[in-house]
C-alpha positions as CSV (number, residue, x, y, z in Angstrom):
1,X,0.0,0.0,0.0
2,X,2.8,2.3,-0.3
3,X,4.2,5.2,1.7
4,X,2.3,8.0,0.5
5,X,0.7,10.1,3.7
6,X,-2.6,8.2,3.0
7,X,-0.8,4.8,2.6
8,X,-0.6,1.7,5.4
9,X,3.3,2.1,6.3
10,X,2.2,5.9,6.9
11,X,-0.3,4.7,8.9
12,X,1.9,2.1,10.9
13,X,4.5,3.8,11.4
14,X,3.3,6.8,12.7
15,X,4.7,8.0,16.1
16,X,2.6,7.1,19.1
17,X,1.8,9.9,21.7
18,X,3.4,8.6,24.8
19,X,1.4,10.6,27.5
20,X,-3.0,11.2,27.7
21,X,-2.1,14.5,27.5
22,X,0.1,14.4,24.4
23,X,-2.9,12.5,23.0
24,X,-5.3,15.5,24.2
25,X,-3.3,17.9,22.5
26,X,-3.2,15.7,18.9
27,X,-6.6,15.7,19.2
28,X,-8.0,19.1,19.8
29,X,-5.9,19.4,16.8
30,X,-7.6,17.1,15.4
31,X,-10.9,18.6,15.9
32,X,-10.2,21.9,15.1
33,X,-8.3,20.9,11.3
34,X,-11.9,19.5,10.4
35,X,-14.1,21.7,11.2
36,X,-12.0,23.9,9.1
37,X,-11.8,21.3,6.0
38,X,-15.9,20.7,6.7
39,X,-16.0,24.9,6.0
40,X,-14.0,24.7,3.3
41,X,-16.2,21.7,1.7
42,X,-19.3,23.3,2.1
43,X,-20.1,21.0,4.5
44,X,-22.4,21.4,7.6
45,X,-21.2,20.0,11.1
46,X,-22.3,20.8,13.9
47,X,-20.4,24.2,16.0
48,X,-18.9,22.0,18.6
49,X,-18.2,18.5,16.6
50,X,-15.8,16.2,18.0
51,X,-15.9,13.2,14.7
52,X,-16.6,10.7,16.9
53,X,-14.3,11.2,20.0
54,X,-16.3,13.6,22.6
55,X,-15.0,11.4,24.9
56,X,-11.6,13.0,25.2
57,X,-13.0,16.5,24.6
58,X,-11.9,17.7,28.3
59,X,-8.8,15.2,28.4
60,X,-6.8,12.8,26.9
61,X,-7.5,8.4,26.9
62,X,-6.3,6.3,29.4
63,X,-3.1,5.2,28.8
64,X,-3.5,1.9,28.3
65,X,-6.2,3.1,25.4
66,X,-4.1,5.6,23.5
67,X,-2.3,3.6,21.3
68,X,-6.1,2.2,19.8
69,X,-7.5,5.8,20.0
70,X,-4.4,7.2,18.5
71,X,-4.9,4.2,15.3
72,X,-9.1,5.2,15.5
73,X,-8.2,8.9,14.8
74,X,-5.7,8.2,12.0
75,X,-8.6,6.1,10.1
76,X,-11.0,8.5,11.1
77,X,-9.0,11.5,9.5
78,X,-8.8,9.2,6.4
79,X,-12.5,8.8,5.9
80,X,-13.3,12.7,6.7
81,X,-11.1,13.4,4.2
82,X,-12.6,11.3,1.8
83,X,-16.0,12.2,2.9
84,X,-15.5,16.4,2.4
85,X,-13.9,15.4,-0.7
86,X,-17.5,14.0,-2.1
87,X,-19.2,17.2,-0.8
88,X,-22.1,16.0,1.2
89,X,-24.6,18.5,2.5
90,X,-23.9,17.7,6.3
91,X,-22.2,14.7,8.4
92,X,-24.6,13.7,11.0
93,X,-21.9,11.5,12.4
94,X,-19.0,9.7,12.7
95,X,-18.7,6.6,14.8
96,X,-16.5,3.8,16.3
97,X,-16.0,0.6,18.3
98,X,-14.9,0.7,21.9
99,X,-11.2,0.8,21.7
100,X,-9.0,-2.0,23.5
101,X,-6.4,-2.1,25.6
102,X,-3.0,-4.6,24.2
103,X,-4.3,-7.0,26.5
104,X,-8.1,-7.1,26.1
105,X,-6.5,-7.7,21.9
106,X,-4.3,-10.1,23.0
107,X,-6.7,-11.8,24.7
108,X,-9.5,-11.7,22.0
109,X,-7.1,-13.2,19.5
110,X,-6.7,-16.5,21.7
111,X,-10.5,-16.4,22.1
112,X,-11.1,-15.4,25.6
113,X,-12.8,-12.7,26.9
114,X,-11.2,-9.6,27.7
115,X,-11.1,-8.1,31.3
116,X,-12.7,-5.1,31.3
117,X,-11.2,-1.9,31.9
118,X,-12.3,1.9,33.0
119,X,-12.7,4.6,31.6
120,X,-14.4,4.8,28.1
121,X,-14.4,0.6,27.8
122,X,-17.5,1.1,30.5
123,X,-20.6,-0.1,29.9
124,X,-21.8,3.9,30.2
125,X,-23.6,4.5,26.9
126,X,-21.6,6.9,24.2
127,X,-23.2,7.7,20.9
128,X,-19.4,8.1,19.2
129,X,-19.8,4.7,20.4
130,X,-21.1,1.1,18.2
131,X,-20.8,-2.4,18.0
132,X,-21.0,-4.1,14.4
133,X,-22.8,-6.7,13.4
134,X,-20.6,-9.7,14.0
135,X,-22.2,-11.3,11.5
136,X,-20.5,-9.1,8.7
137,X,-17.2,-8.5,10.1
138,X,-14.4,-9.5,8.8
139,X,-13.1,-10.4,12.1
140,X,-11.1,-14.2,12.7
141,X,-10.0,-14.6,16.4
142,X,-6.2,-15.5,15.9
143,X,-6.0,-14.3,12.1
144,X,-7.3,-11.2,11.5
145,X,-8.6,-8.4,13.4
146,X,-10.6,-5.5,12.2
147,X,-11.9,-1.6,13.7
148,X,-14.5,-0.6,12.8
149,X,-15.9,2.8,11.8
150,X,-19.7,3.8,10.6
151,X,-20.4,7.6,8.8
152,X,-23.6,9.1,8.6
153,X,-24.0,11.9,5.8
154,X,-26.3,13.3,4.2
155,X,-26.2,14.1,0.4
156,X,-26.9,12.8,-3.6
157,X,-26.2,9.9,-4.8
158,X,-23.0,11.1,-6.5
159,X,-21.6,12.1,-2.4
160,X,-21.6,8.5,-1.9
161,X,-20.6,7.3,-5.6
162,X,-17.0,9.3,-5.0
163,X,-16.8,8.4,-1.3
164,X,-17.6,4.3,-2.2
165,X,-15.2,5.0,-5.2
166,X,-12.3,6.5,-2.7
167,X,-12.8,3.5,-0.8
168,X,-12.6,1.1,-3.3
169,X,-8.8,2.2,-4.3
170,X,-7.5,0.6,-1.3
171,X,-4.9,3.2,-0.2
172,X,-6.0,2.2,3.7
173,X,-7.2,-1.9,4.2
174,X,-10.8,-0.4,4.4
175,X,-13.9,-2.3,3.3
176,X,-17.1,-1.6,3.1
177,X,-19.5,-3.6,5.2
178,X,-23.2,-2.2,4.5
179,X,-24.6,0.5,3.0
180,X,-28.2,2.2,4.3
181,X,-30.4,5.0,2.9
182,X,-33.2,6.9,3.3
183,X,-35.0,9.7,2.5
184,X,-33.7,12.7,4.6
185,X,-36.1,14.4,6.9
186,X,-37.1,17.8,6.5
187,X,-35.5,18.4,10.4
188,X,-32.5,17.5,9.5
189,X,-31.9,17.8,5.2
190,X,-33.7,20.4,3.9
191,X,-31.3,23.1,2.9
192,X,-34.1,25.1,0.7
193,X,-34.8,28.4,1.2
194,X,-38.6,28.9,2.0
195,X,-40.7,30.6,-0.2
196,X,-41.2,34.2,1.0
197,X,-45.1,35.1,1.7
198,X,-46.8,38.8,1.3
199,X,-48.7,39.5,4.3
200,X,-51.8,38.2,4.8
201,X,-53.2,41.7,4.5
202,X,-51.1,43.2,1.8
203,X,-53.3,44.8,-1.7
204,X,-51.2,42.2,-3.4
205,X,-52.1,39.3,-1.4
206,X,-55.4,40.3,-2.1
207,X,-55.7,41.2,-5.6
208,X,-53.0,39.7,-6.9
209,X,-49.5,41.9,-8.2
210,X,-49.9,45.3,-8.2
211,X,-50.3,47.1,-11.5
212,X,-47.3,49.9,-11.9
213,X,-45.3,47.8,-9.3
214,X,-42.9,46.2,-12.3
215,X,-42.1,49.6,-12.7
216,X,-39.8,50.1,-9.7
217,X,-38.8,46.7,-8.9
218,X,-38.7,44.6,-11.6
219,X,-39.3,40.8,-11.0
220,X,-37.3,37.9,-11.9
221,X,-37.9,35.7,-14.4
222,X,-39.3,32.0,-13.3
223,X,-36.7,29.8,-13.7
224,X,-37.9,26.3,-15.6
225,X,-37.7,23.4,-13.0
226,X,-35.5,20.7,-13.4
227,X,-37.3,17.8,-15.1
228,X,-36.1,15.4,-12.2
229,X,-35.4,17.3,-8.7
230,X,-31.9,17.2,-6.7
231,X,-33.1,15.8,-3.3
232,X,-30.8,14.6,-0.3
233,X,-30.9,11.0,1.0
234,X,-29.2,10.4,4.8
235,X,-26.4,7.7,3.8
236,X,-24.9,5.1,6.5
237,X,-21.8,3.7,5.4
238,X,-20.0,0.8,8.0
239,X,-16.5,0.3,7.3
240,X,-14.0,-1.8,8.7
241,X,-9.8,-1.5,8.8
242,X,-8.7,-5.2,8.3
243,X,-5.0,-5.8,10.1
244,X,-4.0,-9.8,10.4
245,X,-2.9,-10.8,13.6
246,X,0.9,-11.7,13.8
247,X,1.5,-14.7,15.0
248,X,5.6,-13.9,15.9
249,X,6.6,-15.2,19.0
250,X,7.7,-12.2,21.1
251,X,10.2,-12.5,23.3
């Protein structure tokens, strides 16, 4: 996959922070950079987004955490990139598993349970927080392992086209696992401007335009509609990073 800033060695070889606060530092950066990149796609997020790790808004991971949050954040600055590069009206959100600790891995991969930790591995609820279907993941205890990440966007059909097609060229070990849509509701995807109303009790509400009026503002021409209409649909892609599990004896 290359070394190119987007490639897998970049990925992997990327220094660690070592401290929670080195990691809360990278990641106000982190926050900040996209909000700017969202602006600069036309893209709508919300004033205080976080992309999926509010968690750490006030401080940094655990450090037994930070080396899967630090991994989660890299991904997750892949896919926003790709996402404002498709120009979708707004993200709604952007979502991960519960990271792991090297041990809770370790111990997954020899298919036992992992201990559970504190901090964000609680069972308190998080919606940057999900759990894939383990019926579509590409997940093999002791072969491969997988993280997985789901976007929620609204936009066309051609926002996801370029975002599946980015994807598709394999830079990262991504793959898609499902793809949902549905019509976007008017709460949360209608970006048209309303049609401005005379008042109620205006002459021209009454009888119609006024005659003379044309002559000091003149009006617009109607513009034809289109013959098929541009509407949003809200788009939820699941995606999953595939790594295989060495099986090197350490030591």
């Amino acid at each position: 996959l290359g070394d190119s800033p987007v490639g897998y060695a970049h990925v992997r070889s990327a220094k660690v922070p070592a401290e929670p606060t080195d990691m809360f530092f990278d990641l106000a950066n982190f926050f900040e950079k996209n909000r700017e990149k969202a602006k600069q796609a036309g893209v709508t997020v919300k004033a205080d987004e976080r992309f999926g790790v509010s968690a750490y808004a006030n401080a940094g991971p655990d450090r037994s955490l930070i080396p899967q949050v630090f991994r989660q954040r890299q991904v997750a600055q892949y896919l926003l990139d790709a996402l404002f590069a498709a120009h979708p009206s707004q993200l709604v959100s952007l979502q991960r598993e519960r990271p792991r600790t090297n041990d809770q891995m370790a111990a997954l991969a020899a298919g036992k349970a992992p201990a559970p930790t504190a901090g964000e591995n609680s069972s308190t609820p998080n919606p940057d927080l999900f759990e894939i279907d383990p019926r579509i993941s590409a997940r093999v205890p002791g072969f491969v392992d997988a993280s997985a990440f789901r976007i929620t966007f609204l936009g066309e059909t051609e926002s996801l086209r370029t975002l599946l097609n980015k994807l598709a060229a394999f830079e990262l070990p991504l793959v898609v696992r499902s793809v949902e849509v549905e019509p976007a509701s008017s709460s949360t995807g209608a970006n048209t401007p309303a049609a401005v109303a005379a008042p109620a009790n205006s002459l021209s509400a009454i009888f119609g335009t006024i005659p003379g009026a044309a002559a000091t503002k003149p009006t617009e021409p109607v513009k034809p509609k289109p013959l098929v209409a541009k509407t949003l649909s809200k788009f939820t892609v699941t995606i999953e990073m595939i790594d295989l599990v060495s099986t090197t004896p350490t030591g």
